[in-house]
C-alpha positions in Angstrom: 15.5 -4.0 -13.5 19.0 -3.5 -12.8 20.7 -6.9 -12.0 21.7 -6.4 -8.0 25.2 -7.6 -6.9 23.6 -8.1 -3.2 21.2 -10.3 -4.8 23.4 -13.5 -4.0 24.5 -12.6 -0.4 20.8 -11.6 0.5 19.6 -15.5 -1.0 22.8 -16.7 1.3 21.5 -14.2 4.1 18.2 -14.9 4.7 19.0 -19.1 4.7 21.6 -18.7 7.2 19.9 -15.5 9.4 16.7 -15.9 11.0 16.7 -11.6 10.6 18.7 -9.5 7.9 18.6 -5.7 7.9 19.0 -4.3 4.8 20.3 -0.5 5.2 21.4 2.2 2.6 20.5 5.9 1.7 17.1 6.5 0.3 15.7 6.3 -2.9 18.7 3.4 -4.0 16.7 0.3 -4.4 16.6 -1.5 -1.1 12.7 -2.2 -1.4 12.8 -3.5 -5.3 15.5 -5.3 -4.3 14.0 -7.3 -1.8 10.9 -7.2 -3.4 12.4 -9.0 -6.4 14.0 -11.3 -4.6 11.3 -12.1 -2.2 8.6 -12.7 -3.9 6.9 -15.1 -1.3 7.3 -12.7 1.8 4.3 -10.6 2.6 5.0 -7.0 2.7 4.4 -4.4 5.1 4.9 -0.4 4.5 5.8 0.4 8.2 5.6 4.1 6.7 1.6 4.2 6.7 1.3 5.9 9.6 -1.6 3.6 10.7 0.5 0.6 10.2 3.4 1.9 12.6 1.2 2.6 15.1 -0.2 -0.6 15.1 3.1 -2.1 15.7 3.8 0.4 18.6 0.5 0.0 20.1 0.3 -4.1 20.4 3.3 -5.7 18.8 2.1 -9.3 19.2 -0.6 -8.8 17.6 0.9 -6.9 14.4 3.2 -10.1 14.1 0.7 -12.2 14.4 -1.0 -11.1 11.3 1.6 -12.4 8.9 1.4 -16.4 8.5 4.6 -16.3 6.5 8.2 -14.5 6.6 7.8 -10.7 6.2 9.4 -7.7 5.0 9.2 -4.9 7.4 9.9 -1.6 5.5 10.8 1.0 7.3 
């Protein structure tokens, strides 16, 4: 993989910022980049058109599903 220059401020990010947003054009490496570097979140695909609408149909409740910190892609 392609060593990431956001790498470091994302590590810095994520200890300082309960939430980071992570934004760029598609198809440049957003997801394998936090997927590399966060390799203990769970992961959720908010693209699956079933998992979407479970987050717009009872949000609580898709939250609660993940014990641990999460990356929401979108």
């Amino acid at each position: 993989m392609i060593e990431r220059h956001l790498k470091t401020e994302l590590l810095h990010l994520i200890t300082e910022c309960p939430v980071v947003t992570l934004l760029g054009p598609r198809q440049a490496g957003k997801t394998t980049l936090v997927r590399d570097v966060l390799v203990n979140y769970d992961y959720c695909n908010l693209e699956q058109p079933e998992m979407r609408q479970y987050a717009i149909d009872d949000p609580k409740a898709f939250l609660a599903q993940f014990k641990t910190n999460v990356i929401l892609d979108a």
